[in-house]
Each structure stands twice: as C-alpha cells, then as structure tokens.
N, C-alpha and C positions, 0 to 999 in steps of 0.2 A: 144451808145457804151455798148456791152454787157461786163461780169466782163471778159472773158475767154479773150476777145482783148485787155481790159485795161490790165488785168497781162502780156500781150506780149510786149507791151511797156515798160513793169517796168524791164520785163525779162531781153528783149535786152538793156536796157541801166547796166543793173545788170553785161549783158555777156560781155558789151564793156569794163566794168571798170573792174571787175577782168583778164580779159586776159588780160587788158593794166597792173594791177598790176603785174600779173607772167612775161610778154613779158620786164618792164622796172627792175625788180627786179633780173633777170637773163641774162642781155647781157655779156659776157666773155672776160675780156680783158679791152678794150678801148672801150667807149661807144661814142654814138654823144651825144654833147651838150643837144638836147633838150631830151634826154631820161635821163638825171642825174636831181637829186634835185639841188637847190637853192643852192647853198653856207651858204644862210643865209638871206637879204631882196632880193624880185625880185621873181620869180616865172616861172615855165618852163611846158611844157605840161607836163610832170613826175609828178608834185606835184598836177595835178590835178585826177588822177585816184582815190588815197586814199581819198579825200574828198568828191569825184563822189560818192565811196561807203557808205559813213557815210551818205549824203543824201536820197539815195536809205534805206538805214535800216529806217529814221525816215519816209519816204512813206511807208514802210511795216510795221510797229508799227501800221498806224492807218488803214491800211487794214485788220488789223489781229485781233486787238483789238475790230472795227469797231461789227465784228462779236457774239464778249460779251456786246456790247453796251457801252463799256466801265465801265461796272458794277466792280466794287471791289470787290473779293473775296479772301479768301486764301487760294483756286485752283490756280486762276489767278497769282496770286500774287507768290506762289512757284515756279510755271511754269517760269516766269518770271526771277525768282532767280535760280532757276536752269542752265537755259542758261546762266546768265551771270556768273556764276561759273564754266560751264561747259568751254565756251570761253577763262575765263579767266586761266582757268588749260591747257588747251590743247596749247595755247599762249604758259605759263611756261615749259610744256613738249619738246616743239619745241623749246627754249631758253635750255633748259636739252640735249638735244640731240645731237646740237652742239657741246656739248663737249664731253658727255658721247661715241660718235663714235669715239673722238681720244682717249677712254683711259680712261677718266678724268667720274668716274661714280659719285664719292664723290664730284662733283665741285658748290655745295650749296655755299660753302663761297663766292663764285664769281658770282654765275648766275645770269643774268641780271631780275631783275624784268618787267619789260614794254616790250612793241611791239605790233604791231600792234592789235592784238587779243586782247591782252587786254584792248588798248584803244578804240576797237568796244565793248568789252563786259563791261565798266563802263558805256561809253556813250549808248548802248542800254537799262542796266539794268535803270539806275538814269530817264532817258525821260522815261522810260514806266511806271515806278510807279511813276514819278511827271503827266502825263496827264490821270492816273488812277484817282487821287487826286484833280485836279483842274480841274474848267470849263474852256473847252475850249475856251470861248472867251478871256482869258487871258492871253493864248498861247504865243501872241508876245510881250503882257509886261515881263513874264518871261523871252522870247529870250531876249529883249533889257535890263533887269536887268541882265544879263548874262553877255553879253556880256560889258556894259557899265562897271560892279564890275569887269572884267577880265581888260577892259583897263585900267583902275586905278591902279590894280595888277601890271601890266606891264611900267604903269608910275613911279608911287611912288620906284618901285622896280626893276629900270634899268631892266626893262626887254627886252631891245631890244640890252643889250650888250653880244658881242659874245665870254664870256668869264666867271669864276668862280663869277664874282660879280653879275650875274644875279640871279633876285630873284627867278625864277622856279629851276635853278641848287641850289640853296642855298637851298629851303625845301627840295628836291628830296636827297642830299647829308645829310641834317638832321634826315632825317626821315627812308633810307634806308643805307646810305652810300655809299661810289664812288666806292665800287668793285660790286655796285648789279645794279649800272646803264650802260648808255650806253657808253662806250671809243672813238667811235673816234670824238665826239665836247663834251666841255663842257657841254650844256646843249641837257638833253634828250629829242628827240622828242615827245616821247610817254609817257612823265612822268606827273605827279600829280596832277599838277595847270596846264596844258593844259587840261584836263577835261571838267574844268569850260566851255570852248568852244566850243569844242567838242560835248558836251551838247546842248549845245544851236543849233548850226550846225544839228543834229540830229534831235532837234524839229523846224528846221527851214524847213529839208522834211517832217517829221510829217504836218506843215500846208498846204504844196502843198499837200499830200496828205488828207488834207481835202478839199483842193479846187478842187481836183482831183472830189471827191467823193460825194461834193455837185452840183456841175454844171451839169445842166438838158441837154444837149448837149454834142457834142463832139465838136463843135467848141466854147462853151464858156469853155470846158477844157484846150483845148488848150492857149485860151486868157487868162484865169487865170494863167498859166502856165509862160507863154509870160510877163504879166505885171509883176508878181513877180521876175521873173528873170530878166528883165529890171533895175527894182526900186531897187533889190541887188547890180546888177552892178555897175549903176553906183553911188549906196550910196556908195561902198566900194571902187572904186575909190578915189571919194571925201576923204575919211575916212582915205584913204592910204596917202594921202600929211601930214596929220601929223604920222599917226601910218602904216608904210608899209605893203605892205605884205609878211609873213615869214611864211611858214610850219613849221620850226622847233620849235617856238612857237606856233601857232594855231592862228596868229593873228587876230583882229575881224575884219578889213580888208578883210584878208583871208578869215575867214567864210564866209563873202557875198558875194566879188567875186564867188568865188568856189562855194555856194551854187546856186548863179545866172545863172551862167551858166550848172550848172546843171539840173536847173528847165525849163533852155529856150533849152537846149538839148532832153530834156524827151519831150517838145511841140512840136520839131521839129519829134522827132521817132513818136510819136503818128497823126501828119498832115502824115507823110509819111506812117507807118504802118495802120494803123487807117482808118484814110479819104482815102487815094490814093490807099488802100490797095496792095500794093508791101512788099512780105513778103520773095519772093522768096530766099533772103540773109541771112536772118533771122536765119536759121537755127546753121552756123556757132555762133555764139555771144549767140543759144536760150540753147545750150548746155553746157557752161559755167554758164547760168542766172538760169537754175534750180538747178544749185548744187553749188551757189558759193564760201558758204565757206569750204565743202567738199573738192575742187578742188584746192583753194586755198591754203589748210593746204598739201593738195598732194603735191603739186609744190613745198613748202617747206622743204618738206620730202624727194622728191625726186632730188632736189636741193642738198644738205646736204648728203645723201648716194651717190648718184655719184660724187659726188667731192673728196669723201670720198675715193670711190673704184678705183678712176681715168678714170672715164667714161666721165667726164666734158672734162679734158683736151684734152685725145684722138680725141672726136666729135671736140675741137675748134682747135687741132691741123693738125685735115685733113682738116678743114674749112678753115683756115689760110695758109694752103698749096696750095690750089686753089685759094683763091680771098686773095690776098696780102696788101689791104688796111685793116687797124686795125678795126677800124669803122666798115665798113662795114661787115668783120669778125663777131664782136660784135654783130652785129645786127641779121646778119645770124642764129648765136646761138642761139639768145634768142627767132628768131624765130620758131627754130626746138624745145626749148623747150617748148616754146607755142602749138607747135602741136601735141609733146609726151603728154601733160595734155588734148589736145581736144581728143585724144583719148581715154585716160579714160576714162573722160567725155561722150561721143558718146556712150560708153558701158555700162555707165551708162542711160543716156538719150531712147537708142532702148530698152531697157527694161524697160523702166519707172521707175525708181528706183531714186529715191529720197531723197537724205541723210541730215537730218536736224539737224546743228547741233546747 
C-alpha cells in the first residue's frame, strides 16, 4: 500500500465522522432516537461520531510526526502549540458567537469555556508532546495509566452520578464556575478531568497508527487493525459491567469501545478501498476528509447565522409541510444541511484548497 491510498482510508473514515457529526448536530425539531446522545450510561450511534474523530487525530499525530522522526524540536514543538491554541480560541469564538449574534457582545461573564474544539485541541496538544517525549514502546502503558488513574477519579469521586455531587462537575465548577460551563446537565461533557481520557483515546489511534505504519503488507494492516479493535471491544465491554459506558464522562469503557470500533471500521474501509479497490463512492465522504475541521467550524457558523436570521426555521418549516412525521422532518433537515456543507466543501475540494487548521 502506497502512502497516497493509506491517507484515503484515513480520509474517508475522517469524511464519515465529520458529516456524521454536522448531519447528528443539526436535525431540527424532533430527532430519532438513534441520532440523539445518551442521556447518560448506554450509548447510541450519535455518541460514536465524536470519538470516531478523536481517534482518527491520534492516527494523524503519528503520520505527521512520523515525517520528523519524531525528533524534539522547538519548531516542532511550537507548531504543535500553536494549533492547539489556535483550536482551542476558534472553539471559544464559536462559544462567543452564540451570543454575540443575539446582541450579547460583552457576554464574557457567561461564555461557556469547553466544546468540542477544545476538547480536540487539549487532547491533540498533551498526545503530541507526550509521544514527542517517550519511546514509543510505552505508549500502552501510558494509555492504561491513563485511563486506570481516570477510573479511580471517577470511583473515588461519584463520578458516574448524574448530578452536582459528581467529582468532574465539582472541579469544573471550582476552577471556572457554573455560568462558564455548560447548562443543560450538571456535569460538562467537554470539561477538565474528561481530558485525562480523552488523552489516552487519542494515543490509543496514535498506536493504530503505528501499527498502521509498521506492517509490511496491507493485509497485515488490516489484521492489526482487526485484532486491536477486537481486543478494545470486547475489553470494554467486560469493563462496562462495572464502569458503563457514558459519553458525557469520557468513560474508559467508552474510550475502548469507541476506539475499537473505530480501529475495526478504518480495517474494514482499507479491505474495501484498498485491497477490492472500490473507490467510486468515496468521493462524497473524500470531501469532507480533506477539510475536516474547516468544514466543521463552517457548519457551526453557519448553523448559528441561520437560525439567527430565520433560514433554519423557514427550510424546516416547508419541510414539515410536505412530510408531516416529526422525525423524519428532523432528519430531512439535517440532511439538507449536510449537503449545504458538502457544497462548500466540493468548492473547496475541485480546487484543491486545503484549509488546515
């Protein structure tokens, strides 16, 4: 496998999880069941998109890093910090904006710290200068110090109660305060001590993509691919009979389902794109994969100004005039705004333009 077919694999599973994140992030209305997050424990195809993409960043960590051999530098290393500053501000501005469009310019006292942005851009900065730092063979002891020191967190510290006595709402409230977190649960999903996992999650695609990268084949790619995602699975099954799995903690459970099946999805695109080479679909999914978080920050931009200006409701009110089930409504919408972003996208994509942020 040449590198130009391995990055199509990584594309397309790039392009499936950000569209799945704008397509479940924008349904209008009443959504189905499996397009809404958890409640709380339990898990739904929704709560897989976001962690689909946290493992794809740690497989581009080591494909990008790969390149400087993994040398230390303090190029590297700025580089590094840059981005994840850069994420973590453009996060804050999309949290600003929110309000700043009804009016509210001065709403600092209130704006939410956390979201998704920034829990990509902690968890990408902290993996990339801890696997600058250590040899990588010690990769999965860090993951499982990780994650083992997270479930203790979460033991010791009610962490799996769905209410203010939980200990992630307890720092996140100590340390920022309840008007700069998030209001509608108690505890924030993208806050402080979810990190810790987060982390580890990130360097848990970091080793697929070493496994990626060392296997002299594409069919022992794929087997590495395959048994990693197997042995996540069902560790975190087992793992979930005492500690469930919950998104809105990040629980370690969570990380290895989610990351397992991510790893055995990437095997599956790469046996199909790859080996069968059937690409001809590809292109939909290849055009969100080269711009994802470009495209992403779009959707929420433009999420946010049409709702704003009443383009939202208009689109789901002639929607809902034709097809009279809620649901499906819902669905309709988020599909049309899925395909207002692949347009972008597409414009971006036929001219090669490539927006990194």
């Amino acid at each position: 496998m040449n590198p130009q077919q391995r990055l199509l694999s990584l594309d397309i599973l790039r392009g499936m999880t950000v569209a799945g994140m704008i397509l479940v992030n924008n349904g209008y209305g009443q959504s189905y069941e499996p397009l809404k997050h958890s409640v709380w424990n339990g898990m739904t195809p929704c709560d897989l998109v976001f962690p689909f993409f946290l493992f794809i960043v740690g497989v581009s960590i080591y494909l990008s890093l790969s390149k400087c051999q993994f040398q230390w530098s303090g190029e590297v290393a700025r580089k590094i910090l840059r981005r994840t500053l850069l994420l973590f501000v453009i996060g804050l501005a999309i949290n600003w904006l929110d309000h700043a469009i009804e009016g509210e310019w001065a709403c600092f006292g209130h704006l939410r710290v956390w979201a998704v942005l920034q829990r990509i851009a902690l968890s990408y900065g902290i993996a990339s200068l801890l696997v600058l730092m250590i040899n990588h063979r010690y990769v999965p002891y860090v993951i499982i110090c990780l994650l083992l020191g997270y479930a203790l967190i979460l033991l010791l510290g009610n962490g799996y109660a769905a209410d203010e006595s939980n200990i992630l709402a307890r720092v996140d409230r100590a340390l920022f305060g309840s008007d700069h977190l998030y209001r509608k649960s108690p505890v924030d999903p993208e806050g402080l001590l979810g990190t810790i996992s987060s982390v580890a999650h990130v360097l848990i695609g970091f080793y697929a993509g070493r496994c990626i990268k060392q296997a002299s084949s594409v069919s022992d790619k794929v087997m590495a691919l395959f048994i990693l995602g197997t042995v996540l699975i069902i560790g975190g099954y087992l793992l979930s009979f005492g500690m469930p799995l919950n998104k809105r903690i990040w629980s370690p459970s969570y990380v290895m389902v989610t990351c397992g099946l991510a790893s055995s999805l990437l095997a599956l695109l790469m046996v199909v794109i790859d080996i069968r080479g059937k690409r001809k679909w590809c292109t939909f999914f290849q055009v969100f994969g080269v711009n994802p978080l470009f495209l992403y920050v779009s959707s929420e931009v433009l999420a946010i100004v049409l709702g704003h200006v009443g383009v939202s409701e208009m689109v789901y009110g002639g929607i809902s005039g034709v097809i009279s089930h809620p649901q499906t409504a819902s669905l309709c919408y988020a599909l049309y705004f899925v395909g207002l972003n692949f347009l972008i996208g597409y414009l971006l994509y036929r001219k090669r333009i490539y927006i990194k942020l």
